[in-house]
N, C-alpha and C positions, 0 to 999 in steps of 0.2 A: 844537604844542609851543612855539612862540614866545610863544605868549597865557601857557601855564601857566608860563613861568619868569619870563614878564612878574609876573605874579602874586605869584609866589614871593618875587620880591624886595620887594613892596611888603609882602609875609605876612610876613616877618624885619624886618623894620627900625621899632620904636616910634616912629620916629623921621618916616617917611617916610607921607604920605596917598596912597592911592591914586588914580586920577585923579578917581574918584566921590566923594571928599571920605570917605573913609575907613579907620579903624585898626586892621586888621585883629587886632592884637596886643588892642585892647582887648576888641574882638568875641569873641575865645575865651576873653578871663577870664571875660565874661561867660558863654560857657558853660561854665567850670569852677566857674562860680556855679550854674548848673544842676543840675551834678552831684551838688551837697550836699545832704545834710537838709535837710528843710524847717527854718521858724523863724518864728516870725509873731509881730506885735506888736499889741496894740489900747490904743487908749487913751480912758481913761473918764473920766465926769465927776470921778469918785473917785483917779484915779493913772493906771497906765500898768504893764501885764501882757503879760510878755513871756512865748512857749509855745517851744517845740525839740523836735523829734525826735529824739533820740540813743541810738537803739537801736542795740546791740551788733555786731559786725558775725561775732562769735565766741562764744560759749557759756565761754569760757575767758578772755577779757578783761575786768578789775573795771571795771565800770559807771559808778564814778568819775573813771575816767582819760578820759571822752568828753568835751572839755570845748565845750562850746556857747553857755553862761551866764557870763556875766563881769560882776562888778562895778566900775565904773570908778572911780567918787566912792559917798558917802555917799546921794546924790539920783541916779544914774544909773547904769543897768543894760544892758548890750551884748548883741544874740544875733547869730550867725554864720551864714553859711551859704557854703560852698566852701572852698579850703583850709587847715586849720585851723592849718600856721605860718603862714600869711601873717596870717588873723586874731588870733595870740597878737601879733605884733609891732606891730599897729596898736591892740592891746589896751593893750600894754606904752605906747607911744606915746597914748596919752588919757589914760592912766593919770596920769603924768608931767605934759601938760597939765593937768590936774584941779590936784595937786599942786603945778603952777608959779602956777596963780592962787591958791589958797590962800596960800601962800606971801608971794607979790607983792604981791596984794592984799586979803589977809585975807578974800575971802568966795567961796564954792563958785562954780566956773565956771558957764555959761551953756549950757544944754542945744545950742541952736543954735549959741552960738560955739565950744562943744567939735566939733560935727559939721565946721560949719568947716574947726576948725582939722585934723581929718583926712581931710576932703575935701583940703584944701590937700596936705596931708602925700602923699593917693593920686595929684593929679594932678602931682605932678613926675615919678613915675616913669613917666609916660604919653608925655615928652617929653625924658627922657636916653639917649642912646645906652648902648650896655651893660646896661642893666635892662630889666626885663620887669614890667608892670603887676598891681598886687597881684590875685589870683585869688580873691576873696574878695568880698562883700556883708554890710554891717551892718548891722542895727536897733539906733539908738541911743534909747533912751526913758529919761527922765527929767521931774523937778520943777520950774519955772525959773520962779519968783515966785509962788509957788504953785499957779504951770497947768501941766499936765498937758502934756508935748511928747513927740513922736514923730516921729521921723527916720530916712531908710533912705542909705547911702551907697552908690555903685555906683564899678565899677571904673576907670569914666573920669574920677571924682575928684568927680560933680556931685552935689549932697546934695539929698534932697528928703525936703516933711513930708506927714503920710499922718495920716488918723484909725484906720486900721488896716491892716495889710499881712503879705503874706507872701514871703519869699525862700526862693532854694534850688527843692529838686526837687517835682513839681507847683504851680508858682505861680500859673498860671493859674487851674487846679478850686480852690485856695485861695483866692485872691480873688475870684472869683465868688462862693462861699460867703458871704467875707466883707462882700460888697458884699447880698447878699440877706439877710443877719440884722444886719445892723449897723446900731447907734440912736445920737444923741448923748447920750441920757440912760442910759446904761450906770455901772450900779456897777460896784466891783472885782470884785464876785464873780461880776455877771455877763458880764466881760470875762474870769475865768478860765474860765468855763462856756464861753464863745464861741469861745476860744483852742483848747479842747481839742478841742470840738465839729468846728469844721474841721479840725484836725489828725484826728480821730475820721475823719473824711468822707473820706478818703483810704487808710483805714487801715481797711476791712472795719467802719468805724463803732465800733470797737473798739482801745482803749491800754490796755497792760501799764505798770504805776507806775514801773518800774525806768527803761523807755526813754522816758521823757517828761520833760521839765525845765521847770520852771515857776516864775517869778518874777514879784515886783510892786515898785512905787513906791507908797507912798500918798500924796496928796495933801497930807494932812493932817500926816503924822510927817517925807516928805521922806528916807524910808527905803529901801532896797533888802533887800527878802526874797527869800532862795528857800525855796520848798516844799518840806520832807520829801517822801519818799516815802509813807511814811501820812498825809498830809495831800491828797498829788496823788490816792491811791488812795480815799480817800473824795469828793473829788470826782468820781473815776470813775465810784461806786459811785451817787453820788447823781442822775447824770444818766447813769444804765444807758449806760456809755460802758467799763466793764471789763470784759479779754479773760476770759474763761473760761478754764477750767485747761486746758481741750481745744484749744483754740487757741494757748496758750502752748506746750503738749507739741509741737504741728505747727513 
């Protein structure tokens, strides 16, 4: 009994290391990162495609209100994965960022200094009393002099860059995936095909257009697109990756 209150009190306090050198606070963001839809990013010789899971969790909830995909600048695109206020407020917060170098300094933030700067933002709250560390994972992907970057932010505030990655629930069988088809000479399109394809691979090898979100950067425009839903569905269609109607009705 001694040991588990011992515990206990190093398990409440962000504040406080346990004697193994660890935050236990931040330890269970990370698995309320687990919890979440998956989210994968890859990045191509061509841009940077971002894939989400955002399937319904009701029959009766509009499809649009899942939100997964966020654009932050003109050149950068966010996907999420764990809980989804924590991720609108570090949204709203890049956002702002973006806007403040524009502003300041007349030219589109810097993919990496934008992660940064909400890494920065994540790890304060990993070391104030009274808060609780954001329960959330981002794929930050963007344009930044014309190369193609790709950035995953975790809950203890430290940012790391990835040629392709997945957060959220199965991450492991998704990167494995991604680690066994993944090439540096990837076009856009075939980093959407890739995206899907592992998300596919978790998923009875089969996506429904609705619950699937899909976005790019191109390299070239320094744009952020999301894809229609008839545009995601003929990619489904084109790499036999669409659920059937019998699979939908189940």
């Amino acid at each position: 009994m001694q040991g588990q209150s011992q515990q206990q009190a190093y398990d409440r306090g962000i504040t406080i290391f346990s004697p193994d050198g660890r935050l236990y606070q931040v330890e269970y963001a990370r698995e309320a990162v687990k919890r979440g839809s998956a989210s994968i990013g890859v990045r191509t010789a061509d841009g940077v495609v971002l894939v989400v899971d955002k399937r319904s969790r009701s029959p009766l909830m509009e499809p649009s209100s899942v939100e997964k995909l966020h654009k932050a600048d003109d050149h950068v695109g966010v996907a999420s994965a764990g809980h989804v206020a924590d991720a609108r407020q570090l949204i709203d917060f890049a956002r702002r960022q973006a806007q403040v170098s524009r502003l300041r300094y007349g030219e589109p933030v810097g993919v990496e200094q934008l992660t940064k700067n909400i890494t920065d933002h994540i790890q304060q709250y990993t070391q104030v009393g009274g808060a609780r560390p954001f329960g959330v994972a981002l794929i930050v992907g963007g344009i930044e002099n014309g190369t193609p970057r790709l950035f995953e932010t975790d809950p203890s505030g430290t940012p790391y860059e990835w040629r392709a990655l997945a957060v959220g629930e199965d991450r492991g069988e998704l990167n494995d995936y991604l680690e066994e088809h993944y090439a540096d000479d990837l076009t856009l399109e075939d980093g959407v095909e890739l995206g899907l394809a592992a998300l596919a691979s978790v998923n009875d090898d089969s996506l429904d257009p609705e619950g699937v979100g899909v976005a790019t950067i191109d390299a070239e425009t320094e744009q952020y697109v999301g894809l229609t839903d008839d545009k995601i569905e003929r990619h489904l269609t084109d790499h036999d990756l669409l659920a059937s109607d019998e699979n939908d009705d189940e």
